[in-house]
TORMISE-273712 format. One record per residue (C-alpha): residue number from 1; residue in one letter; z, x, y. Coordinates in steps of 0.25 Angstrom, whole numbers, plus 5000, padded with zeros to 4 digits. Layout:
N
SITE   nr  rest    pz    px    py
SITE  NUM     A     Z     X     Y
...
END
This chain:
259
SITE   nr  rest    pz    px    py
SITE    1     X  5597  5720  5210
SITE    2     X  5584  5725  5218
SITE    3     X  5570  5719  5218
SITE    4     X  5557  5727  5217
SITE    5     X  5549  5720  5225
SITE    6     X  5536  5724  5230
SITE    7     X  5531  5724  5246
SITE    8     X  5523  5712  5243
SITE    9     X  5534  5706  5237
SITE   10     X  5543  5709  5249
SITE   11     X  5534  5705  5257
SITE   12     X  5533  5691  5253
SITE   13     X  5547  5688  5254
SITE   14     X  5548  5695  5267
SITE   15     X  5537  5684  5270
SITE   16     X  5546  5672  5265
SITE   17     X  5559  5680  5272
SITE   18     X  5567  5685  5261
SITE   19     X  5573  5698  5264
SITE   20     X  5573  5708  5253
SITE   21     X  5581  5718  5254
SITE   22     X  5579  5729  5246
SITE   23     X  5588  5742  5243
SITE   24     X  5586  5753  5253
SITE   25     X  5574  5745  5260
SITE   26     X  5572  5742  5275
SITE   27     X  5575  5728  5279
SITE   28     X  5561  5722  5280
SITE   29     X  5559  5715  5296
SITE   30     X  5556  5704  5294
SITE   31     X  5542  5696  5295
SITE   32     X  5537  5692  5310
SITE   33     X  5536  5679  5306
SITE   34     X  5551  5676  5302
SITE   35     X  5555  5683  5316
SITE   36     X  5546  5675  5323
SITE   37     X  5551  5663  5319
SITE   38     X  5566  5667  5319
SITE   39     X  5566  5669  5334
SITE   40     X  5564  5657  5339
SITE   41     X  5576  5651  5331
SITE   42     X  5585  5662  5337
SITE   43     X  5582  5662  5350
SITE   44     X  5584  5644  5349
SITE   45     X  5598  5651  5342
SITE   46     X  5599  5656  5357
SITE   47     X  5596  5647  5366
SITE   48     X  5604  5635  5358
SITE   49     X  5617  5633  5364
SITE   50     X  5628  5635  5355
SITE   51     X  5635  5624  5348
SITE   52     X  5645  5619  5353
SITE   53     X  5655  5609  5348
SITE   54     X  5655  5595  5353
SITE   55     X  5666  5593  5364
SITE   56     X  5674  5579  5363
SITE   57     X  5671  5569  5372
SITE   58     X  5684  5567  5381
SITE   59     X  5693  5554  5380
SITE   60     X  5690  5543  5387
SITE   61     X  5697  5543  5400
SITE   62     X  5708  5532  5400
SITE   63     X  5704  5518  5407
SITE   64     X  5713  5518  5421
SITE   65     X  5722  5508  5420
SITE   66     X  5721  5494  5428
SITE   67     X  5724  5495  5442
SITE   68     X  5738  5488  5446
SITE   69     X  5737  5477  5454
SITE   70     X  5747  5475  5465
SITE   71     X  5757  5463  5463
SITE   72     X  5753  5451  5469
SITE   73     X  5765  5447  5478
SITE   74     X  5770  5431  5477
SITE   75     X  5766  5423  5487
SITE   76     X  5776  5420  5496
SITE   77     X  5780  5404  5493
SITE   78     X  5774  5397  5506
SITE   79     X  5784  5393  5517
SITE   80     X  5789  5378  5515
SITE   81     X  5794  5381  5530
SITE   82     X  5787  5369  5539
SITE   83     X  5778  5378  5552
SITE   84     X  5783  5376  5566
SITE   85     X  5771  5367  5573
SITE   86     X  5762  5375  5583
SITE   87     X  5765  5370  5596
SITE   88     X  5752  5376  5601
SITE   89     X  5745  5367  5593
SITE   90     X  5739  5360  5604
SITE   91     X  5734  5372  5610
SITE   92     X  5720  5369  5618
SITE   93     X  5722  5355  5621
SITE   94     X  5724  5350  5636
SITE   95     X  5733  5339  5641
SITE   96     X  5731  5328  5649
SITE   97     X  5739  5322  5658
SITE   98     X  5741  5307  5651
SITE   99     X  5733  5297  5659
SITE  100     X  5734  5282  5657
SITE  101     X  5723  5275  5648
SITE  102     X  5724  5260  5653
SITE  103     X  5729  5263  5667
SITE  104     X  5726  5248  5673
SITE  105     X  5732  5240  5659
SITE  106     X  5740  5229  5666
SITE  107     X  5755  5233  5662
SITE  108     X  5758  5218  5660
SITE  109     X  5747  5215  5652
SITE  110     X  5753  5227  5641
SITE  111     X  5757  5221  5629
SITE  112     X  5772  5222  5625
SITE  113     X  5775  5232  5615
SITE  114     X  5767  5244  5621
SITE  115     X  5778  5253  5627
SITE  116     X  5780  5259  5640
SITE  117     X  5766  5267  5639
SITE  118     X  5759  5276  5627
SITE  119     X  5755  5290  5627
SITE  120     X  5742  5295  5619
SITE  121     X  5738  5310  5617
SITE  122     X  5726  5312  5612
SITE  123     X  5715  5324  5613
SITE  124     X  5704  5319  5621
SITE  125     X  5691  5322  5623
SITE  126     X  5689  5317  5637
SITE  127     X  5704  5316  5644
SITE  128     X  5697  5310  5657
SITE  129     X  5692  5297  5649
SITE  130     X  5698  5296  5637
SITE  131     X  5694  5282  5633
SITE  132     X  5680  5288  5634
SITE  133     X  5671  5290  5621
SITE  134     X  5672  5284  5606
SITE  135     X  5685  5293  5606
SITE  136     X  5689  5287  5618
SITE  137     X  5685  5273  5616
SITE  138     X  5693  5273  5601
SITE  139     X  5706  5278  5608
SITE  140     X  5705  5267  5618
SITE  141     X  5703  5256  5606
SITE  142     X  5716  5261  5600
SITE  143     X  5723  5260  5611
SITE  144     X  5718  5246  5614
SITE  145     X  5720  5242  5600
SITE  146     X  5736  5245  5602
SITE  147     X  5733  5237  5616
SITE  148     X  5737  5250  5624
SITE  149     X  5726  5247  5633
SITE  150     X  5733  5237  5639
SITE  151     X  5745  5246  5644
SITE  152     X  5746  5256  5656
SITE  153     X  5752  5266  5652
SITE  154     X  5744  5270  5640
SITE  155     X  5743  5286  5643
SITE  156     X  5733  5297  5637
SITE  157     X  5737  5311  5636
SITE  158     X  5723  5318  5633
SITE  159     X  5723  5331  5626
SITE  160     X  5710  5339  5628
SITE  161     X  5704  5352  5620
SITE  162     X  5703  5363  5630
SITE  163     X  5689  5366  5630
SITE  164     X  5684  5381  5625
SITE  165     X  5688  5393  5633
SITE  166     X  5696  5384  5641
SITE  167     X  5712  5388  5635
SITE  168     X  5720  5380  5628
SITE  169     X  5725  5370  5638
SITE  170     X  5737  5366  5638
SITE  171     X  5740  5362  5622
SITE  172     X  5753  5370  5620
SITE  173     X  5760  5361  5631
SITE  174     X  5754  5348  5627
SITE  175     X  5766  5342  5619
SITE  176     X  5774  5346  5632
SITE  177     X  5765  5339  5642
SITE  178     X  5766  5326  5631
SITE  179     X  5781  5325  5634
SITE  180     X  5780  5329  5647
SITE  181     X  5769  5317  5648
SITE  182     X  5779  5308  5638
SITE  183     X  5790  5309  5648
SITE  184     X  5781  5305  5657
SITE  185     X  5776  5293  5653
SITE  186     X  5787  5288  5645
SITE  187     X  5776  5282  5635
SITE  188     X  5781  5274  5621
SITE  189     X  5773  5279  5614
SITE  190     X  5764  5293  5611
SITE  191     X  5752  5291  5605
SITE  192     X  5747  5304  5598
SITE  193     X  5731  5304  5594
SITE  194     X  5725  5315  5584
SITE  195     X  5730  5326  5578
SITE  196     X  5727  5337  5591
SITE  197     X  5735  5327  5600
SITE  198     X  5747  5326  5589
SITE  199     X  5749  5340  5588
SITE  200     X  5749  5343  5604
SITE  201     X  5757  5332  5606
SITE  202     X  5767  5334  5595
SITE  203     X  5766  5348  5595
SITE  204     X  5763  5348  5577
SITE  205     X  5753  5354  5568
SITE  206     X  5756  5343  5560
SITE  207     X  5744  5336  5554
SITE  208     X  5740  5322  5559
SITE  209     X  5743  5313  5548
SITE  210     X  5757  5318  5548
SITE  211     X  5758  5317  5564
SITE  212     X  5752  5303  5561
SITE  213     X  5763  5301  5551
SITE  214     X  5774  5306  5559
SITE  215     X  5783  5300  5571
SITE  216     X  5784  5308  5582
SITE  217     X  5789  5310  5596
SITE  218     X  5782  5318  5609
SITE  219     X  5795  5318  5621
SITE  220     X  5803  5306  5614
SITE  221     X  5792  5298  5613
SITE  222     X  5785  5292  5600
SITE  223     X  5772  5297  5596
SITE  224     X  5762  5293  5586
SITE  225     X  5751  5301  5580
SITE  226     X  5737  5296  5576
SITE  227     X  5723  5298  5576
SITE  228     X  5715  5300  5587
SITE  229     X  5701  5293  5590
SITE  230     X  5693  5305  5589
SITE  231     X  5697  5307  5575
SITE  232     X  5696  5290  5572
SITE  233     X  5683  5292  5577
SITE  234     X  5679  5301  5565
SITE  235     X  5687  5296  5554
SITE  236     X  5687  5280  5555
SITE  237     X  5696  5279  5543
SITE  238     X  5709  5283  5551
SITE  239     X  5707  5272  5564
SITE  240     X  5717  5264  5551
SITE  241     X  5727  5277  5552
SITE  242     X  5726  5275  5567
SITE  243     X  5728  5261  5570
SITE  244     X  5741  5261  5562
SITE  245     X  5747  5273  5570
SITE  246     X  5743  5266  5584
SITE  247     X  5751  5253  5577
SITE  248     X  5762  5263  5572
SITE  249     X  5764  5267  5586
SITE  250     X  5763  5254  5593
SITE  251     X  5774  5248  5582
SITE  252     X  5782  5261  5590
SITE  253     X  5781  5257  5603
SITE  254     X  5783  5243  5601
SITE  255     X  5797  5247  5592
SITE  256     X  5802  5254  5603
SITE  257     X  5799  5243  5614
SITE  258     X  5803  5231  5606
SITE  259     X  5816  5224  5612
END
């Protein structure tokens, strides 16, 4: 089938872009126009990357896994096993040769149950005078309530603090230069006052209200542990405590005299 068109009718729809081709005839160019506006769109055709297909995200990474924790081992069950005492536990403390208290007590004037003589050990501040200050003064009450101030042979054995930078005296020997003193004197009694006294004298770490509790010996003699006056100065409610441990000791010494 052929079409007789005319130039103008050719020419019109060469305007509106249909091609006609007709038999034997050159291909028309087409208009300015429609190759103006066709070059934009293919060099954008150009310059557009191509398409590409999506790329799947990769998996999620598996969650590392908790951190073993080492074993906690068993504590070991403590050690019912009783400590040796620490024989240093005077260490820094001084001795005093024992000096007499009551040196001019009339010895017939001693009341009967008293004993051959007492020994006390006791930290003191000032060995040359110990009866001096409230310390002093309290200690010197005790022993007069017990009557003790009326016997001669009432002996002090003074421990003292070595002062700073000065060593630590002669407190690993102490319990040693008690016996030695106990053989000495030959006292009925040992009178042990405050805990820093206790444990040089009886060579323990034990606490004082078990020294107070327990009997004891220092070279075959009895001994007995109470509180010293320092300490009853601070805490009045024990002078109770300590009166019935001077009268525990004197019920000793009069047991050990009685015919």
């Amino acid at each position: 089938m052929s079409l007789s068109l005319d130039a103008r009718q050719r020419a019109m729809l060469q305007e509106m872009g249909v091609t006609v081709w007709a038999p034997g005839a050159a291909v028309a160019a087409p208009p300015a126009a429609a190759l103006a506006g066709a070059a934009p769109l293919r060099e954008a055709a150009q310059d557009s990357p191509p398409a590409t297909s999506p790329v799947p995200a990769p998996p999620p990474a598996p969650m590392p896994a908790a951190p073993q924790r080492p074993a906690v081992p068993a504590a070991a069950p403590a050690s019912t096993a009783p400590s040796a005492p620490v024989a240093a536990a005077a260490t820094g403390l001084s001795l005093h040769a024992p000096q007499a208290l009551y040196p001019t007590a009339d010895p017939a004037r001693t009341p009967a149950g008293l004993g051959s003589g007492w020994l006390i050990v006791a930290e003191i501040p000032t060995p040359a005078d110990p009866l001096a200050g409230d310390s002093g003064k309290l200690l010197d009450n005790m022993l007069r309530a017990m009557q003790l101030h009326r016997h001669p042979r009432v002996f002090l054995a003074a421990l003292e603090r070595a002062a700073p930078g000065g060593g630590d005296g002669n407190g690993a020997d102490v319990a040693g230069q008690l016996a030695q003193a106990v053989a000495t004197l030959q006292p009925a009694l040992v009178l042990v006052l405050g805990h820093v006294a206790a444990r040089a004298a009886l060579a323990s770490t034990e606490p004082l209200g078990r020294l107070r509790a327990g009997p004891h010996t220092l070279a075959g003699c009895p001994a007995v542990v109470t509180y010293d006056p320092a300490f009853l100065l601070r805490s009045q409610d024990n002078k109770a405590a300590a009166w019935a441990d001077l009268c525990r000791a004197l019920a000793i010494v009069r047991a050990a005299t009685a015919p």
